[in-house]
N, C-alpha and C positions, 0 to 999 in steps of 0.2 A: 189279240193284239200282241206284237212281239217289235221290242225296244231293247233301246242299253245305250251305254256309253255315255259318256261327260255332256258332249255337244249336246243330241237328243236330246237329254233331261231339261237342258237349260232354256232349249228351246220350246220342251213343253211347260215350262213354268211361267211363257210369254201367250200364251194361250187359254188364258181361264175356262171359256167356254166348253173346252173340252173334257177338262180335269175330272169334272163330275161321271161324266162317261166312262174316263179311263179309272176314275176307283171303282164304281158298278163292276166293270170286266174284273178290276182285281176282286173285290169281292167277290164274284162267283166263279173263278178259276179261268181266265179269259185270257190271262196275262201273264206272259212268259218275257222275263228280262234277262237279256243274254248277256253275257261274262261282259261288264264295267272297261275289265283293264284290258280285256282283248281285243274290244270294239277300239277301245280310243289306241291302241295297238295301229291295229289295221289302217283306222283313220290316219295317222302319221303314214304309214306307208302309199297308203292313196293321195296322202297331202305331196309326198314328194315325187310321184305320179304327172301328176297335174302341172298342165300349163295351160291351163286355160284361166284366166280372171273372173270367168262371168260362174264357173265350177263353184259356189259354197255349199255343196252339201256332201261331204266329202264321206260323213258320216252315215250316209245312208248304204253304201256299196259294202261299208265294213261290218254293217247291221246284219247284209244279207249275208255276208261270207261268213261272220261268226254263226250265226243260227240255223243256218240254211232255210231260211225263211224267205223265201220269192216273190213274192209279190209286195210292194211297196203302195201304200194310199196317202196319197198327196191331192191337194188341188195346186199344187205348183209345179206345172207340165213345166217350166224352163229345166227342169232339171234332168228331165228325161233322157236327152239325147245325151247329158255324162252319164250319167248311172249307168246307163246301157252300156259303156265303153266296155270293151273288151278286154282293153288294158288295165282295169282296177279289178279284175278275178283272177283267180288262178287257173290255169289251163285246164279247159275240161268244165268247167264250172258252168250252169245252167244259167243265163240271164237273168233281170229281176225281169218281169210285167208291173206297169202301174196302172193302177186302179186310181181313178182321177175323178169319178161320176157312176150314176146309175149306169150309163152307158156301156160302162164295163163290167158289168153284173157278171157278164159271161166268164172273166177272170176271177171269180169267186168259188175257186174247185181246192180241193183238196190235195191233187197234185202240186199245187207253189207252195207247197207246207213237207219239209224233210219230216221222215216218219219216225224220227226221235222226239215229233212234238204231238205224235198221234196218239189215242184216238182224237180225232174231233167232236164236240160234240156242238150243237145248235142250243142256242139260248132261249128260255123257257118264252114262253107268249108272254110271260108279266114283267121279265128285264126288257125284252124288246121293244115293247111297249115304252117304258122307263124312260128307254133312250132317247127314244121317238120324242117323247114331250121334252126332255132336256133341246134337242137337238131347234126344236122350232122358236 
C-alpha cells in the first residue's frame, strides 16, 4: 500500500475498519508513505487545476505523481473519470488504472509500481489470511 499527504491521512482516520489492515502491511513492510509535503504540494497544484465541483479527490493524482505508484484502489468509481484527466500529470506521465473489485484482479501487476519501490514481494499465507478475517 502506498499513501501520503495531509488529506489521505485524514481520510483514513474516518475509516476504522480498515486501520487494522493498514498497520498488518506496516508491520510487515507493506507500506510505503510518499513525501507528506510534496503530495499535499501537488494537491494544491491539482486543486487549482480543477473546475470541476463534483472533483474531491484531488489528492489522489498527487499520490500517483509523487510515488510513481499507478494503480489506485478505491470503491469509489465517481472519481475515476478525474483522476484519469490528463490535465493533473505532467506530460509524458503514465495514467493511474483503478482497482475498484475482484474484477480487476487482472490490474494487480507489477508494472503500476515505479521500480524505485521494487522488489515486490507477496504476503506470507498467515498475514493474508489475517486480513482476510479482518476484512469479513
Amino acid at each position: 500500500m502506498i499513501y501520503g499527504g495531509t488529506k489521505y491521512k485524514k481520510e483514513l482516520s474516518k475509516t476504522p475498519k480498515y486501520l487494522p489492515i493498514i498497520r498488518l502491511l506496516k508491520d510487515v513492510g507493506k507500506v510505503i508513505e510518499g513525501c507528506n509535503e510534496n503530495i499535499d504540494k501537488l494537491q494544491k497544484e491539482i486543486e487549482n487545476k480543477n473546475d470541476d465541483t463534483d472533483f474531491d479527490d484531488p489528492h489522489l493524482p498527487a499520490i500517483v505523481v509523487d510515488t510513481k505508484c499507478r494503480i489506485i484502489c478505491s470503491e469509489d468509481t465517481r472519481s475515476i473519470n478525474h483522476v484519469t484527466n490528463r490535465k493533473y500529470y505532467p506530460n509524458n506521465f503514465k495514467l493511474p488504472v483503478f482497482y475498484t473489485s475482484k474484477v480487476n484482479s487482472n490490474l494487480l501487476q507489477d508494472k503500476y509500481v515505479d521500480k524505485s519501490l521494487k522488489p515486490l514481494c507477496k504476503l506470507n499465507k498467515l498475514h493474508s489470511e489475517r486480513i482476510k478475517r479482518i476484512l469479513k
